[in-house]
C-alpha positions as CSV (number, residue, x, y, z in Angstrom):
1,X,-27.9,-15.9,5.9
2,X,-26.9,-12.7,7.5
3,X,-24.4,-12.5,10.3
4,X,-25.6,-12.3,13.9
5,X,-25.7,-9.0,16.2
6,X,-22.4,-8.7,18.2
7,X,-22.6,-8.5,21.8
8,X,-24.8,-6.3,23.0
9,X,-25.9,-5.4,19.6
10,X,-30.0,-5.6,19.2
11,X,-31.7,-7.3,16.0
12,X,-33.2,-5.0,13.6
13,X,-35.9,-7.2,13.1
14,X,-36.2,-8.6,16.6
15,X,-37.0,-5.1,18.1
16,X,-39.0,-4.0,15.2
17,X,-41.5,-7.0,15.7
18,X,-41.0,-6.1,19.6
19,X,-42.5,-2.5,19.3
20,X,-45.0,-3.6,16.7
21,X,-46.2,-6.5,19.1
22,X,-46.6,-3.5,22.4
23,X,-47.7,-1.1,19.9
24,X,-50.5,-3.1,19.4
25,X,-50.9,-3.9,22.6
26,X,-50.8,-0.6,23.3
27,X,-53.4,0.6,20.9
28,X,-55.9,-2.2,22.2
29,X,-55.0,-0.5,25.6
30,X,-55.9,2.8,24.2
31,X,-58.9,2.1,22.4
32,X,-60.3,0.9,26.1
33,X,-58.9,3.7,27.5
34,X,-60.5,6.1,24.6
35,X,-64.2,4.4,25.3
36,X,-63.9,4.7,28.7
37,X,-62.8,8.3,28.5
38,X,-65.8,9.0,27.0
39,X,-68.4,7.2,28.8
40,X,-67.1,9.4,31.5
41,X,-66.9,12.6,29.8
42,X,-70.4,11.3,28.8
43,X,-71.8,10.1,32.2
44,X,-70.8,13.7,33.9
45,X,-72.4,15.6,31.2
46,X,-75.7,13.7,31.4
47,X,-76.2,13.0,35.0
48,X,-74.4,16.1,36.7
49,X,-76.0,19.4,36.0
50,X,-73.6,22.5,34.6
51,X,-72.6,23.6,37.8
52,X,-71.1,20.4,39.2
53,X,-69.9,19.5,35.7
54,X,-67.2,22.1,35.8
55,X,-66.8,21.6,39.3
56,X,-65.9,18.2,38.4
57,X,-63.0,18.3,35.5
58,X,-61.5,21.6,37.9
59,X,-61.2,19.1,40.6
60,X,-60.0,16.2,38.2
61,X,-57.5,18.9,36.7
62,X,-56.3,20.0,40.0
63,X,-55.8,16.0,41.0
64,X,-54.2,15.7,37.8
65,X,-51.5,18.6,38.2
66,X,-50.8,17.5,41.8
67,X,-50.4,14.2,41.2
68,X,-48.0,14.8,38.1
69,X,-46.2,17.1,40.2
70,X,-45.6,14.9,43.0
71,X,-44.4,11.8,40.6
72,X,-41.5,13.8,40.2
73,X,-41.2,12.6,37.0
74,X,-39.9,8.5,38.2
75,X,-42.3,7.0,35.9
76,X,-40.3,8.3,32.6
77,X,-36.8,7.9,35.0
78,X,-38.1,3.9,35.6
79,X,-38.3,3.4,32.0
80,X,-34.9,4.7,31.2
81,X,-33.3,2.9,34.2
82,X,-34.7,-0.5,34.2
83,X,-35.0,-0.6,30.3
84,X,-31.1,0.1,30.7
85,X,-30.3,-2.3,33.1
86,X,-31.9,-5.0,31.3
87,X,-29.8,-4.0,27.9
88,X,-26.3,-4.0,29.6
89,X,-26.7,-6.7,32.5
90,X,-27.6,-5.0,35.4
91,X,-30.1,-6.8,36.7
92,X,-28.9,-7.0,40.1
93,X,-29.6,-3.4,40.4
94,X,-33.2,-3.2,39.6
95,X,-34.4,-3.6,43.3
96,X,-32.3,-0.8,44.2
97,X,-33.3,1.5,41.6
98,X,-36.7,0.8,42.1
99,X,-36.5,1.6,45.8
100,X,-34.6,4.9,45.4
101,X,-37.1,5.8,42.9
102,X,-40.1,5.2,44.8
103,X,-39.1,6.1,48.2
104,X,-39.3,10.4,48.2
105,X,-42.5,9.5,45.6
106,X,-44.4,8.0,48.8
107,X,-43.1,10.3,51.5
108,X,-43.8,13.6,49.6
109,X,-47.2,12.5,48.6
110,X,-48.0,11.3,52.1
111,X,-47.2,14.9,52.9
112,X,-48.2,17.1,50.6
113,X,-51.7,14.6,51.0
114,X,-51.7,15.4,54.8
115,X,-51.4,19.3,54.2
116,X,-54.1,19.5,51.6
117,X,-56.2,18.2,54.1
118,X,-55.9,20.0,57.1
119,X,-55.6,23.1,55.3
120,X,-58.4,22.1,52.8
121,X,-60.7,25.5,53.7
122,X,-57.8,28.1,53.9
123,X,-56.8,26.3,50.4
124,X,-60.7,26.4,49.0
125,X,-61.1,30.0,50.5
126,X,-58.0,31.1,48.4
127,X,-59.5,29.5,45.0
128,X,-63.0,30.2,45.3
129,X,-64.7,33.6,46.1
130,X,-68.2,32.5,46.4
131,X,-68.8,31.3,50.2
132,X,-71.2,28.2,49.5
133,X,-68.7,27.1,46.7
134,X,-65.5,27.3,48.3
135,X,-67.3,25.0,50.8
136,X,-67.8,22.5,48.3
137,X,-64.5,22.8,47.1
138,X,-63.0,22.4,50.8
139,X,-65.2,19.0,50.9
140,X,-63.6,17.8,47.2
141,X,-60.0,18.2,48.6
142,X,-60.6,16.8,51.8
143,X,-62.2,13.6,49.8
144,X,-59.7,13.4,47.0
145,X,-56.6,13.9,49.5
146,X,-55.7,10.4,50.8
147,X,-55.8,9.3,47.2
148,X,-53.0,11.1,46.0
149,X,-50.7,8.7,47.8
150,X,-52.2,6.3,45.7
151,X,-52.1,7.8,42.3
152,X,-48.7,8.5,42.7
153,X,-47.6,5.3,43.6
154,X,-50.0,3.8,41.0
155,X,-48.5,5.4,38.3
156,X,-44.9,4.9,39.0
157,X,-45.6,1.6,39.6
158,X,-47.6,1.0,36.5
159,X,-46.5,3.8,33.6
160,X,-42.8,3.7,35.0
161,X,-41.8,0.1,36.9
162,X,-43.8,-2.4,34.4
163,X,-43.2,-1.0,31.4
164,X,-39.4,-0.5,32.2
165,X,-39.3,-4.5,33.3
166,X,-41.0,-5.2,30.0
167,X,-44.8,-6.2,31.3
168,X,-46.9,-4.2,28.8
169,X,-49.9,-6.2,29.1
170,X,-49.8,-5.3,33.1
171,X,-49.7,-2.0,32.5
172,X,-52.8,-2.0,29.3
173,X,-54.6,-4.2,31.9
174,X,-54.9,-1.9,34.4
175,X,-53.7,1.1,34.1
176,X,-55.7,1.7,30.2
177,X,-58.1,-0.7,30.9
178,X,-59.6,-1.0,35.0
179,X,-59.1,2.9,35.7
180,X,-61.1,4.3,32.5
181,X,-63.5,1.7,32.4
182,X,-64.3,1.2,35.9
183,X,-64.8,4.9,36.4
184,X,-67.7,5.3,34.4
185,X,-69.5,2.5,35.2
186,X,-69.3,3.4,39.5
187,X,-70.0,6.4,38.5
188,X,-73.6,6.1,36.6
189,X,-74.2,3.0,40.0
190,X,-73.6,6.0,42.5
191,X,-75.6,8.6,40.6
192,X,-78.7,6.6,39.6
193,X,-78.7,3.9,42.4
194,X,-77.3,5.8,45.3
195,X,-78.0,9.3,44.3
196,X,-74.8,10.6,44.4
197,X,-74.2,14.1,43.7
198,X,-70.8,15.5,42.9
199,X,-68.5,14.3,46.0
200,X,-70.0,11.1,45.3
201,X,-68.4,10.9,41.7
202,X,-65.0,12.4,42.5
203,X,-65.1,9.2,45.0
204,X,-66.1,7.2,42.4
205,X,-63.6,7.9,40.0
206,X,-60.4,7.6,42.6
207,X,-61.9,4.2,44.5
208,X,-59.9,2.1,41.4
209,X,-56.5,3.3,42.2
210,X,-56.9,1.1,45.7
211,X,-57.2,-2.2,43.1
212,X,-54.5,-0.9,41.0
213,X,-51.9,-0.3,43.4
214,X,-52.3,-3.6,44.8
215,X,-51.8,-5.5,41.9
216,X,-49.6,-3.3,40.6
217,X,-47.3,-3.6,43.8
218,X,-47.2,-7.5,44.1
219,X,-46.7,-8.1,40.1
220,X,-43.5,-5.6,40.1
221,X,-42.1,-7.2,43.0
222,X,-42.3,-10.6,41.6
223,X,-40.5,-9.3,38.1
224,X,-37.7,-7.6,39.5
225,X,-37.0,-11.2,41.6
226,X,-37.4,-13.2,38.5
227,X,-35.2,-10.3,36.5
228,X,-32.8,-11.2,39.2
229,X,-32.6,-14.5,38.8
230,X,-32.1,-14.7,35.4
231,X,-29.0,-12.2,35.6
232,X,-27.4,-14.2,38.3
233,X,-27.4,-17.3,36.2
234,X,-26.4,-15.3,33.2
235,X,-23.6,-13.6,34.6
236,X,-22.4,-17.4,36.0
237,X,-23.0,-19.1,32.4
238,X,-20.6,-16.0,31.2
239,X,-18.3,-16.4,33.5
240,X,-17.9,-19.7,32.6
241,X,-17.3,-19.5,29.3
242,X,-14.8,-16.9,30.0
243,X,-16.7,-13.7,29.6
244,X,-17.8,-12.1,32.3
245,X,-20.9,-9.5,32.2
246,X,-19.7,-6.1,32.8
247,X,-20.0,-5.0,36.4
248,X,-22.4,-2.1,36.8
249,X,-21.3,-0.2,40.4
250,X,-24.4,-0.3,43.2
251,X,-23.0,3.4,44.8
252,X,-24.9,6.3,43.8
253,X,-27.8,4.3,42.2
254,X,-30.0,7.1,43.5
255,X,-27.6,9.9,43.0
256,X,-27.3,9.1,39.7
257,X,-31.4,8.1,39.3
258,X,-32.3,11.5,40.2
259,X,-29.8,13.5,38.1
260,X,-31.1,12.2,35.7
261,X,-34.8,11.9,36.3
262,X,-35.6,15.8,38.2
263,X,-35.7,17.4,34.7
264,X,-37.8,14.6,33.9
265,X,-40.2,15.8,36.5
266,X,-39.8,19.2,36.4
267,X,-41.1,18.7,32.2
268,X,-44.1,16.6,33.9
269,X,-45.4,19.6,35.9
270,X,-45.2,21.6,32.6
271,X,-46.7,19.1,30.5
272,X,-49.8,18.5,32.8
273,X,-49.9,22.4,33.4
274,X,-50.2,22.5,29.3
275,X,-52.7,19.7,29.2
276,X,-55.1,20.7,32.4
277,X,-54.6,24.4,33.6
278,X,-56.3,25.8,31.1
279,X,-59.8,24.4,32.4
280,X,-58.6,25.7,35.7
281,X,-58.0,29.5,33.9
282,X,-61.4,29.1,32.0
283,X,-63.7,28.0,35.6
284,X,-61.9,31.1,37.0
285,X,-62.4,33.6,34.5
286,X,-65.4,32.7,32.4
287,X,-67.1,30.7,35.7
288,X,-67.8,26.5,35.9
289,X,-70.5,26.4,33.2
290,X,-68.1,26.8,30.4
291,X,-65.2,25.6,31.9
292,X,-67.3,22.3,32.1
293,X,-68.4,22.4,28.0
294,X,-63.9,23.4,27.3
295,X,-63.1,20.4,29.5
296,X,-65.5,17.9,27.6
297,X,-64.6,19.5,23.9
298,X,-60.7,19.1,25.1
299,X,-60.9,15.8,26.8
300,X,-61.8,14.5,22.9
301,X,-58.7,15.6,22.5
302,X,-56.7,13.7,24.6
303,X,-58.6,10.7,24.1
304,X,-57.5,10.9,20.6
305,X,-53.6,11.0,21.4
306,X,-54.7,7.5,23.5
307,X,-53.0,5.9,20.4
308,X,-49.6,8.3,20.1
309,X,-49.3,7.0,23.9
310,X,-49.8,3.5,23.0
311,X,-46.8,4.0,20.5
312,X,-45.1,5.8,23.5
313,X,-45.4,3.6,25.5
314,X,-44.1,0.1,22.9
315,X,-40.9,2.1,22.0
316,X,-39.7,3.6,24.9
317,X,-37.9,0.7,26.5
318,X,-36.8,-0.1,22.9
319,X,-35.1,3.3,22.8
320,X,-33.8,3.6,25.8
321,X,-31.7,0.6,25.3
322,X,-30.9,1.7,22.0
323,X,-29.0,4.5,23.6
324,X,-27.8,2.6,26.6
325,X,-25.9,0.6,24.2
326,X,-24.9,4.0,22.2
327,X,-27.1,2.4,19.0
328,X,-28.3,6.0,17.3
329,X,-29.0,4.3,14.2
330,X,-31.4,2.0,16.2
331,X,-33.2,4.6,18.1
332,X,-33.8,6.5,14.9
333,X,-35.2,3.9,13.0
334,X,-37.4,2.8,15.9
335,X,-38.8,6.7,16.6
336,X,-39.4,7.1,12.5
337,X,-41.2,3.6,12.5
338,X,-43.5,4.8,15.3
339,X,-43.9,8.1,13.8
340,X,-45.7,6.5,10.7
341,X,-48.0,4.1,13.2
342,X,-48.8,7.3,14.8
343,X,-50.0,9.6,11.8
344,X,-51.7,6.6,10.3
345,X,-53.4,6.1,13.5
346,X,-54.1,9.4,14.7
347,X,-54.4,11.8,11.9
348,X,-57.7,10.4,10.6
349,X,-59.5,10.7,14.2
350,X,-58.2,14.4,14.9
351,X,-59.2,15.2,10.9
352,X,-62.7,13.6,12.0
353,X,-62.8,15.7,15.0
354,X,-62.2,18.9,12.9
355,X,-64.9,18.2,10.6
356,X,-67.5,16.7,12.2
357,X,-67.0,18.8,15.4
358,X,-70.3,19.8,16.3
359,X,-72.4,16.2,15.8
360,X,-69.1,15.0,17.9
361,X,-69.9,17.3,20.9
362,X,-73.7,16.8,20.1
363,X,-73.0,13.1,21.8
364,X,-72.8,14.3,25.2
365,X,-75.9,16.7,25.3
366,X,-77.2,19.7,23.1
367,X,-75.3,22.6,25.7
368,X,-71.8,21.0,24.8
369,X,-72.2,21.7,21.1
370,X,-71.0,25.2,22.2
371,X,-67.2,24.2,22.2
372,X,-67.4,22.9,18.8
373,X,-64.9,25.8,17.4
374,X,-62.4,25.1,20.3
375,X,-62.8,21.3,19.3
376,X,-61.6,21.9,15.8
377,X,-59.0,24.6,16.8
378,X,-57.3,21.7,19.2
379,X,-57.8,18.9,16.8
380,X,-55.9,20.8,13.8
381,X,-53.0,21.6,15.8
382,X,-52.5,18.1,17.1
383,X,-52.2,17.3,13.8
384,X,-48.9,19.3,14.2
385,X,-48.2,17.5,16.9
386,X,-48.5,14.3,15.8
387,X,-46.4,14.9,12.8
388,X,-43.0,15.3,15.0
389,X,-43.7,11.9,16.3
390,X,-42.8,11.1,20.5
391,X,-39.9,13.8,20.3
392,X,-39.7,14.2,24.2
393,X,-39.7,10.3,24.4
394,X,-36.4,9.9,22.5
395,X,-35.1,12.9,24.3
396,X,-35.9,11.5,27.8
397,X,-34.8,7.9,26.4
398,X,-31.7,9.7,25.1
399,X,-30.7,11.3,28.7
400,X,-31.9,14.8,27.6
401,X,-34.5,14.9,30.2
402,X,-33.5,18.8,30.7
403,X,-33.9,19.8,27.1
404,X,-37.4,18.4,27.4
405,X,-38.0,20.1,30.3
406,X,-37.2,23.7,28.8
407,X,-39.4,23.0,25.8
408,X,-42.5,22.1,27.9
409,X,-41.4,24.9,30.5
410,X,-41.4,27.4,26.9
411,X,-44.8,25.7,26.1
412,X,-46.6,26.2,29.6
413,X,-45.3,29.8,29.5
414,X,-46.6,30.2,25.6
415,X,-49.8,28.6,26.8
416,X,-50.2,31.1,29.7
417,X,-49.5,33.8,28.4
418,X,-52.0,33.0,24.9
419,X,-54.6,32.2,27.6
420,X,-54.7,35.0,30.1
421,X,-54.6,38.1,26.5
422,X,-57.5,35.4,25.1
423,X,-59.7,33.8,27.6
424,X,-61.2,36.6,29.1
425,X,-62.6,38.0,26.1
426,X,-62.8,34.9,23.6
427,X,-62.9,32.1,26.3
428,X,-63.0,28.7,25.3
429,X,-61.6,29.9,21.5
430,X,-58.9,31.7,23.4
431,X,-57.6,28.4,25.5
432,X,-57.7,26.2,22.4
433,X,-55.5,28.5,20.4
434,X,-53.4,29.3,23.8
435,X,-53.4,25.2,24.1
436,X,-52.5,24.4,20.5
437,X,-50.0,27.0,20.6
438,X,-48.0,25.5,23.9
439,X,-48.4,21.9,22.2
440,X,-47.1,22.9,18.6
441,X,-44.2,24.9,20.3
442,X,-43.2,21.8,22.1
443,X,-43.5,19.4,19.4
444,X,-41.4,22.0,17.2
445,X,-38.6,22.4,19.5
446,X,-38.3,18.5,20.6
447,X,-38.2,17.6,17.1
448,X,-35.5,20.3,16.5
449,X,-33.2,19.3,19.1
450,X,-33.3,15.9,17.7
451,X,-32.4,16.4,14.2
452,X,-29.2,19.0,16.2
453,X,-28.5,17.6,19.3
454,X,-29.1,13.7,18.3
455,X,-28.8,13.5,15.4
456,X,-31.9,11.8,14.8
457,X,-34.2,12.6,11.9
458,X,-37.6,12.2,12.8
459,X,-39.3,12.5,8.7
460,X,-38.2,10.5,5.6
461,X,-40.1,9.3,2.8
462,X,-42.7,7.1,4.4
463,X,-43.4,9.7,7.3
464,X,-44.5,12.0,4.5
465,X,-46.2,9.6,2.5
466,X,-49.1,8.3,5.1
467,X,-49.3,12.1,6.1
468,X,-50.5,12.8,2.8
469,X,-52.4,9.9,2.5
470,X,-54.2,10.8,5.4
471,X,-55.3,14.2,4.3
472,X,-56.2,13.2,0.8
473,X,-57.8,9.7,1.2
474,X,-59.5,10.3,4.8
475,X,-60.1,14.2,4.9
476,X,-60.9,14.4,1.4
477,X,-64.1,12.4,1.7
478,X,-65.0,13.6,4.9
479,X,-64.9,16.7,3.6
480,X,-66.9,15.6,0.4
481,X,-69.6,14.3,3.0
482,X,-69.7,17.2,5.1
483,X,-70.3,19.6,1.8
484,X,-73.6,17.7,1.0
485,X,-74.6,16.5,4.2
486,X,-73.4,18.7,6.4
487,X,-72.7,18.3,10.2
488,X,-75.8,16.4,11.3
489,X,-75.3,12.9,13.0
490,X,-76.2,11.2,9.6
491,X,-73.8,13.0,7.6
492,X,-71.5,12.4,10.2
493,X,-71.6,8.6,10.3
494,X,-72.0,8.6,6.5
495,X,-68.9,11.0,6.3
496,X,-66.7,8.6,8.7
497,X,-67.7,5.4,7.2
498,X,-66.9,6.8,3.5
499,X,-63.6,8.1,5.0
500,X,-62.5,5.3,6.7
501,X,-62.9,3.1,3.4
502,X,-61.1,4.9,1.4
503,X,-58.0,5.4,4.0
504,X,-58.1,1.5,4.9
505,X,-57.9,0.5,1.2
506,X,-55.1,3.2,0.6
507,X,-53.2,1.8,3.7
508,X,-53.6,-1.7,3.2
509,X,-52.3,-1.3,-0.5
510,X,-49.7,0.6,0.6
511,X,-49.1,-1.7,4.1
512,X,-45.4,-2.5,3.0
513,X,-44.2,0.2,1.6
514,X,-45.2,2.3,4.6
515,X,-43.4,-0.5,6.9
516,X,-46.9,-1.1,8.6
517,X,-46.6,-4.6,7.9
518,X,-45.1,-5.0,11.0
519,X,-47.8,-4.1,13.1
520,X,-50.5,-6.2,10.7
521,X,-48.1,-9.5,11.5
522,X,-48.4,-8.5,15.5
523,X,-52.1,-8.6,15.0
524,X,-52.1,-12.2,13.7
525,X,-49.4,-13.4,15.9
526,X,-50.2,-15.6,19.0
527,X,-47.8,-15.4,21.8
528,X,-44.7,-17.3,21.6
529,X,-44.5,-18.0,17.7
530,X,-41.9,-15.2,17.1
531,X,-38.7,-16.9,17.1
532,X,-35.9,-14.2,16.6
533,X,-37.7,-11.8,18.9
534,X,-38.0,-11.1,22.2
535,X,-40.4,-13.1,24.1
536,X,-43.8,-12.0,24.9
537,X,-44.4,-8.9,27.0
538,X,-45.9,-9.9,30.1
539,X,-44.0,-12.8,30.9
540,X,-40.6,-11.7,33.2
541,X,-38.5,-12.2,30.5
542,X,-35.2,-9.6,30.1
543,X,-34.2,-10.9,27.1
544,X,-35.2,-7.6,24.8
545,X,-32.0,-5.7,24.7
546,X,-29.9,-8.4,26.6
547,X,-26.2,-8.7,26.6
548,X,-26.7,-12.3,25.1
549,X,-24.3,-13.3,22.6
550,X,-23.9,-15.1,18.9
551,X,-23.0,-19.0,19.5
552,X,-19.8,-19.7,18.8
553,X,-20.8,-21.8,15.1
554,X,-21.5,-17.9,14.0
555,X,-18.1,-15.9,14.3
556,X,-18.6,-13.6,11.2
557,X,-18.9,-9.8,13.0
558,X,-22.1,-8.2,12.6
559,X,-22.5,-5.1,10.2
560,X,-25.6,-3.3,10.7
561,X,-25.5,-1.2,7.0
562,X,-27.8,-3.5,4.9
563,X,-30.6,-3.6,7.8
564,X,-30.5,-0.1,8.7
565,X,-30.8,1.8,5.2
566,X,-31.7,5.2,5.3
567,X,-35.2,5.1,5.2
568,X,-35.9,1.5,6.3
569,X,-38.2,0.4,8.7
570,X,-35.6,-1.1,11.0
């Protein structure tokens, strides 16, 4: 039997089963949020007419941006801290971190909401030359203002406070669940029962945050004063036995929160800038109509990378403890397993995309077939992107928040520059290839600093195996299908089904090899059956991580070597 982890020390296998169990979580998560991401992408483009279509994404874009830009980037800085303090016995400092966190998010949304509103036709007069349309636009900003208070605090609360106290299944619940499936369905109730034009639906889809910060508020309240508990009484039963927990000092928890985290933020405003200003460049130079068929073709896009979030989202506290406790081995072996669940997941969806591009667009109404090329163009690079694994997670996990935030700040300006040469002349082509050049730049220079700054090597053998397997075994058939069926719904179910049979055999023979095991086991696993790993995520347990150590019946030391060989999935 092997020799237990030191103190401090996490188990290979324990943390393994620990990201495959909120992987899985996470990709249930996703799928809900993927669905409901297209009922709404669906419900606009069949009940609004062109016009308010594209006026709808800009305003969701421009809600987006401000809303990323306000977060100031705490979600990612809650992760790191409170996955920290969990690792090394700090619990006592989670209410204050959490407070110095999300006190300047609440006052500078409560004023930047205040001016958007009472300057909302100055602002709308600015953005919009048309008269009658910069009225509208006024009324959107007026409406949507009071609820960037809440999407700010939603999303700290819910992307950064739960998932950095361990409560994955409170963040799928509401955050990928209520929000994307709600939306859609209030939104089809105001159109067809109230007849609800386009102010109607931009009500529609904020009236959810008011649930989700509720819950959101009272669940991470009553984790951080269980958390607290429980490191109180360990830090007694250690000083008992004659080792005391280390002593974390409470001055300059916010000082040091904020150095770390305002890179964090300032890569946030880049990273939505990448993902949404483009719609905003297309409205104003190619007008709302096609800015309207760009934002449905590239909101496939980011439904498909639903799943490369749900794998975000499992490893990050798993990394950032990792290098809390100065593990490198450990946090590479957790970002190469989740770069393998992330090309098996996602590579045979954006290959899909690519192919069938047309019949996919086709789903939402005959006008939107028209972004087919910019569909394909987006789906190909993310390939790319996908291959680097979460680069910028590790890096933000790692302390590098301001490495990450001069790759997306390259990207945005890559993006920007590709878009204003392309757009005008080549429109929605011009913003996917301006797009997929910002993300690819990114992906290459995160993935880069990792293997030179870190240290940590995100390929190895079975990275490039299920790449490859992906190509051949899903694409290959697809493409097969698409040759003598072409691009017509049919040939496109045919074409998916025939892929998707081929690539599930492949990966199910090859489950083991590829370390994907893991995440087959999660999927059978009831809660509270895994013995050496952590306990399940939604409970307030801070165990994942902890500074628990061996009973005294086990002195042999620890040596990591024979469960972290080079190229093992932890």
């Amino acid at each position: 039997m092997s020799a237990p982890p030191p103190s401090g020390a996490a188990d290979p296998a324990a943390t393994r089963t620990q990201v495959a169990r909120h992987g899985v979580l996470g990709l249930a998560g996703a799928v809900c949020t993927g669905a409901g991401g297209f009922a709404l992408t669906f419900a606009v483009g069949r009940l609004l007419d062109d016009r308010a279509t594209g006026e709808f994404f800009s305003a969701v874009a421009a809600f987006t941006i401000a809303t990323t830009v306000l977060l100031l980037g705490a979600d990612t800085g809650l992760v790191r801290s409170l996955s920290g303090l969990r690792a090394t016995g700090g619990q006592r400092l989670l209410g204050v971190t959490l407070r110095a966190a999300l006190v300047p998010v609440l006052v500078g949304s409560v004023v930047v909401a205040t001016l958007v509103w009472a300057a909302a036709g100055p602002l709308a007069r600015l953005l919009v030359d048309d008269p009658a349309d910069a009225a509208r636009t006024a009324s959107a900003l007026r409406l949507l203002a009071p609820f960037l208070v809440l999407s700010t605090l939603s999303t700290a609360l819910l992307n950064g406070a739960s998932r950095g106290l361990g409560a994955m299944r409170t963040y799928t619940l509401y955050q990928q669940v209520l929000l994307p499936v709600s939306r859609p369905l209030l939104l089809v109730a105001a159109v067809l029962g109230l007849g609800a034009g386009l102010h109607g639906a931009l009500l529609v889809w904020a009236a959810p945050l008011l649930v989700a910060v509720a819950v959101a508020g009272r669940d991470v309240r009553a984790r951080v004063r269980a958390a607290v508990r429980r490191g109180h009484e360990k830090a007694a039963d250690a000083a008992a036995a004659g080792e005391p927990l280390a002593d974390l000092p409470a001055d300059g928890v916010a000082r040091r929160f904020w150095r770390l985290t305002a890179p964090r933020g300032v890569a946030a405003t880049f990273e939505v800038i990448v993902t949404w200003a483009d719609v905003l460049l297309v409205a104003a130079l190619r007008g709302p109509v096609e800015a309207g068929i760009y934002a449905a073709a590239s909101r496939f896009v980011t439904s498909g990378t639903l799943a490369m979030q749900a794998i975000r989202l499992s490893i990050a506290p798993a990394v950032a403890a990792a290098f809390s406790r100065g593990d490198r081995a450990e946090a590479q072996q957790v970002h190469r397993f989740s770069t393998v669940g992330a090309i098996a997941s996602t590579w045979p969806v954006y290959l899909g995309m690519a192919v069938f591009a047309p019949a996919v667009l086709s789903l939402i109404g005959p006008r939107f077939v028209a972004g087919a090329d910019a569909l394909t163009i987006l789906s190909l690079a993310m390939l790319g992107v996908v291959a680097t694994g979460n680069a910028n997670t590790v890096l933000n996990m790692a302390g590098k928040s301001h490495w990450a935030a001069v790759n997306t700040g390259v990207a945005a300006a890559v993006m920007l520059a590709v878009d204003l040469a392309l757009v005008p002349g080549l429109g929605m082509v011009g913003a996917a290839l301006g797009w997929g050049a910002a993300l690819l730049t990114d992906a290459a220079l995160g993935t880069l600093e990792l293997r030179r700054g870190l240290g940590v090597r995100s390929w190895d053998r079975r990275v490039a195996e299920v790449a490859a397997l992906a190509v051949l075994a899903f694409g290959g058939p697809a493409l097969a299908v698409r040759a003598v069926l072409g691009t017509s719904l049919a040939g496109t179910v045919a074409g998916v089904a025939a892929a998707c049979t081929v690539y599930g055999g492949v990966l199910w023979v090859r489950r083991r090899a590829l370390g994907l095991d893991g995440f087959v086991a999660a999927l059978r696993r009831r809660p509270g059956t895994v013995q050496s790993g952590p306990a399940p995520s939604d409970e307030p347990d801070d165990r994942v991580g902890s500074t628990t150590r061996p009973a005294p019946h086990h002195p042999a030391p620890h040596d990591p070597a024979p469960q972290r060989k080079e190229g093992s999935a932890l």
